[in-house]
N, C-alpha and C positions, 0 to 999 in steps of 0.2 A: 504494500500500500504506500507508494512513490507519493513527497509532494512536488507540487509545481518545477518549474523550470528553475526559480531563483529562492526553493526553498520555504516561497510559502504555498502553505493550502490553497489550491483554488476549489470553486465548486464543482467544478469537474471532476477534480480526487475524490472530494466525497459521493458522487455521484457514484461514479468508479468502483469504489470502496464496498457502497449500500448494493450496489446492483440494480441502478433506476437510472432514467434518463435522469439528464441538467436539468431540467424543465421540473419532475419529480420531486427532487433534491431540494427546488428553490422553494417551491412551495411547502414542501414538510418543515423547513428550517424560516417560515415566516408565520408568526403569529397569529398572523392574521390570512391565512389563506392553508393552515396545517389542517383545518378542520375538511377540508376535499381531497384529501391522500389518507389512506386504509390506516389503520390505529399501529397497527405493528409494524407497516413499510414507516412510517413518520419517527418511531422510535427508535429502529434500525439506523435512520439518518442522523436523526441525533446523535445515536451513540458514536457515528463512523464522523462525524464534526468534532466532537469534543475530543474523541481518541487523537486524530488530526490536531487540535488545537484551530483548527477555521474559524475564523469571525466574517458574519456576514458584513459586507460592506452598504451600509447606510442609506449614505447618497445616494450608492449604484440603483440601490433598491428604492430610493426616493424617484430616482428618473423614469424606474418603469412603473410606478406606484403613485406615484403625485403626493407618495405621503414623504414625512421625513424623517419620523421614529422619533420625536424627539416630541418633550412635555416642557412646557414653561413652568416655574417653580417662580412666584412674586412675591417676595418676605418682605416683611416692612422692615425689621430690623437683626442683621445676621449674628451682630451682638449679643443679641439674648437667648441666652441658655434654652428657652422655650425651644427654639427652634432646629438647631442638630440634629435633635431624636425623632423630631417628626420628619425632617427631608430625609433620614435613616430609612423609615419605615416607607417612604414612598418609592424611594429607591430597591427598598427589600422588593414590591411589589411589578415596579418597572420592569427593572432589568430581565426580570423569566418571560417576560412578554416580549421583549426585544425592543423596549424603550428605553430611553435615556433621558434624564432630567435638565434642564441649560435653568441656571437659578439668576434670579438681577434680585437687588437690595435697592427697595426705594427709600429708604430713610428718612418712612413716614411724611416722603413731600411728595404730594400730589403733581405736581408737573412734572418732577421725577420720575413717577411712576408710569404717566402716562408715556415718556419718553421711551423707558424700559420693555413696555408691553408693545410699544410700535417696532421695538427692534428684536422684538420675540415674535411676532407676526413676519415683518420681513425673513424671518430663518424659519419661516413655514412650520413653526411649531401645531402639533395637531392637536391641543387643547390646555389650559392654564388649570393651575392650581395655586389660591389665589389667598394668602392669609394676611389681606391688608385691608379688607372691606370695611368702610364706615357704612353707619347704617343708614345714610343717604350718599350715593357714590354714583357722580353721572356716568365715567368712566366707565365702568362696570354694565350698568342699564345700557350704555353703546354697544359693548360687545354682547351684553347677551340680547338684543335687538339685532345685531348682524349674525346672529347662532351662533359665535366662539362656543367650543366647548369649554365647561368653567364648571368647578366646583370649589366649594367655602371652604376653609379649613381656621376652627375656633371663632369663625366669623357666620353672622347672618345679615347679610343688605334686607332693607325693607323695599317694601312693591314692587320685585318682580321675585320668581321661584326660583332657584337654581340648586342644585345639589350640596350638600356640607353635612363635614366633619366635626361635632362638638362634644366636648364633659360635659355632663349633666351641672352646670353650675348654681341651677336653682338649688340639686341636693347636696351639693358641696358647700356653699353658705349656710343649707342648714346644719348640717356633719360640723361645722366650726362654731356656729354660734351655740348650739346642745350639749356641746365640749364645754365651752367659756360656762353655760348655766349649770352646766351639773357639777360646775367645780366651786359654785356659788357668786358667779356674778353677775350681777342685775343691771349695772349700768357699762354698756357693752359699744364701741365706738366700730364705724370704720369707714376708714379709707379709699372711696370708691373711683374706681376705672374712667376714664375718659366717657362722657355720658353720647360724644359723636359715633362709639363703638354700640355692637350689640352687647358685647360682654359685660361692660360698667355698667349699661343699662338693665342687668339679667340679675349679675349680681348684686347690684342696689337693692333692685323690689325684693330679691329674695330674703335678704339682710334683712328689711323693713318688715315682711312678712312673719320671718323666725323670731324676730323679738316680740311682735304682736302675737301669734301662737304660745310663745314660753312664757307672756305676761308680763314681759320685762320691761322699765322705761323704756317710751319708747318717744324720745327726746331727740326734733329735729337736727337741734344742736350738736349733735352726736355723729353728724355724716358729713365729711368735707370730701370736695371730688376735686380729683388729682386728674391736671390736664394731660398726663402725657402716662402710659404704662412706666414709667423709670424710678430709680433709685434717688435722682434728685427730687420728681415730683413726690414720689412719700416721705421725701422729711420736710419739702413748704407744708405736708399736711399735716404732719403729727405738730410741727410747731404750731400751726394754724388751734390745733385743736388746746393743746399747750396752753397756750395764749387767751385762749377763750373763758368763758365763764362758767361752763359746763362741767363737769365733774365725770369720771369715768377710770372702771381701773382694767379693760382690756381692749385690745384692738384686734377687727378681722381688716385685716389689708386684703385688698384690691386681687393683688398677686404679688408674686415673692419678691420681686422687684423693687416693688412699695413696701413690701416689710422691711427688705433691707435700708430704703431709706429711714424708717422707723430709728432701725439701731442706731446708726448715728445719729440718731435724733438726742435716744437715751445716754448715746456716753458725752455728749455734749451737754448734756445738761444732768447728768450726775444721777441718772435715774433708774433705777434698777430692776434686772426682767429678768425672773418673774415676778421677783418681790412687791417690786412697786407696780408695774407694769405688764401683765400678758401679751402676747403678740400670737398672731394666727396669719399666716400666708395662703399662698393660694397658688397652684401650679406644680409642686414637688419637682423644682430644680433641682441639679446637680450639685451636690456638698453642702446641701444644707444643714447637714447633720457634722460637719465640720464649724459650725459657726460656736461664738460664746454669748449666750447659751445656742445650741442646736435649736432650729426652728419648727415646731411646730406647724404643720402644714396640710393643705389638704392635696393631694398626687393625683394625677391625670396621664391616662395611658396615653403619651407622647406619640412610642410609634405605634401605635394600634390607630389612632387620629390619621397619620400619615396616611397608613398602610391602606384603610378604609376610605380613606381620601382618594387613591389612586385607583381602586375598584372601582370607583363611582366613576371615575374620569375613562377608566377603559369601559366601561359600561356604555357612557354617554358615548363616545367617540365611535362605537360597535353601532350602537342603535340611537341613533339622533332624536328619534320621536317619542324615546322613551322619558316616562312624566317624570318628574324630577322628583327627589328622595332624601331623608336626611337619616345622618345616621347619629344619635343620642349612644355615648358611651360612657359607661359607669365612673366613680371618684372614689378614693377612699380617704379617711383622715389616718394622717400620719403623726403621731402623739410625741412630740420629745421634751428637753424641757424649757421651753421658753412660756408655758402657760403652768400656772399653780393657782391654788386659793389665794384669793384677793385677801391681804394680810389687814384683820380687824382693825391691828392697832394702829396703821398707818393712816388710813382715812382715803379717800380719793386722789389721783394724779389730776393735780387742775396747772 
């Protein structure tokens, strides 16, 4: 089983190899066309590629195909730890299909991004996967008016349908605030998400909702919303809160981002967690359990988000007319120790 003239596979050695025409070959080794060649000639071929080491050529197959193999990946920001493990899982799901990811970082600026997504159309990308949707997003309503394939990932735009990937963050706010109350605290703060996202939006009302069920104050003053997902905007909020006239001896941040601006909140002002202070994140980043104290948090299947992201995306891309779907995946809380009893003798953090 010879390769090529210079060494590498062509499709002809595996052709060669399997005992099938070229023509056979090409189609058992493309994803999208293996389902019209016999289950065990397809397997054969495979096996006689991989033995080889052959990689199908892309483009080549982009020129007889009009397709390109290739997915758009739109992150707003490639900085945060969120994001890794969910283009992990997307790629876990790509690659056996014979896709491949091209990712751009808009950095949360809108003409940015639309810059980005016009040079991800020009490379004849065959559908986006899109974790930067505000919940009013013209951009967005454009492409999915011109059909792009798209699917949300941790994101839901309002008035139009498209497919996404999200935590259940209604039951994730409540998992944190049922912690903070059965550890005995009644006056419970947080730190809510940008309210132009679906997510700050989601996780606000459900904060509002858990304190109202558990009976607890349920004290306007108690919620300052942080403009940007970062680590600087939750410590303008815990100072904001700080500062205030309100009284409160734990916090559900936003996401972990916002918790950790928290921290520096506390060693700036000399305040102690959990002693003084509980703190509860949101997202289950990486090393959180290295901090002092470890964080407290509520965990989100990262690449299972992904991975389900990109089903949805080769789904749509297969079948255009199919109705659009969301997939809700479970949260857990993760307990470590930046949350304890609100200490009697101390009184409120004001």
């Amino acid at each position: 089983m010879a390769a090529g003239p210079h060494g590498t596979p062509t499709l002809r050695d595996v052709a060669e190899g399997a005992g099938v025409h070229a023509a056979t070959a090409s189609r058992a080794l493309n994803p999208a066309t293996r389902g019209l060649v016999n289950a065990e000639t397809a397997r054969r071929v495979m096996k006689v590629a991989e033995t080889l080491g052959y990689r199908p050529n892309p483009m080549a197959r982009g020129l007889k195909t009009a397709k390109s193999g290739t997915i758009g990946l739109v992150i707003p920001d490639l900085t945060n730890p969120f994001f890794p493990p969910v283009v992990r899982g997307i790629e876990e799901v790509l690659e056996p299909a014979g896709y491949s990811g091209l990712i751009v970082n808009t950095d949360n600026d809108l003409l940015r991004e639309r810059t980005q997504v016009d040079l991800l159309r020009s490379r004849q990308v065959e559908g986006l996967i899109v974790a930067t949707a505000l919940v009013d997003h013209p951009l967005l309503e454009q492409l999915h008016r011109e059909r792009v394939p798209m699917v949300m990932v941790n994101r839901r735009p309002h008035g139009f349908d498209v497919p996404s990937t999200v935590p259940d963050d209604a039951a994730g706010v409540a998992l944190a605030v049922e912690h903070l109350a059965g550890l005995g605290h009644t006056r419970i703060a947080h730190l809510a998400g940008p309210t132009t996202t679906s997510t700050g939006g989601v996780r606000a009302r459900a904060f509002r909702n858990a304190v109202r069920d558990l009976g607890l104050d349920d004290d306007p003053r108690l919620t300052v919303v942080c403009h940007r997902w970062s680590e600087d905007a939750g410590a303008e909020g815990l100072r904001t809160l700080l500062d205030g006239d309100a009284e409160f001896t734990a916090v559900v941040a936003a996401n972990d981002l916002i918790a950790l601006g928290c921290y520096d909140v506390l060693s700036e002002r000399d305040i102690s967690c959990p002693d003084d202070l509980s703190v509860v994140g949101f997202n289950g980043m990486p090393f959180l359990d290295k901090l002092g104290p470890p964080l407290t948090t509520i965990a989100i299947p990262h690449q299972q988000i992904g991975a389900e992201a990109a089903r949805l995306l080769l789904d749509a891309i297969a079948d255009p007319t199919r109705s659009a779907r969301s997939v809700l995946l479970p949260v857990t809380l993760v307990v470590r120790e930046s949350t304890a009893p609100p200490r009697r003798c101390a009184g409120a953090v004001r």
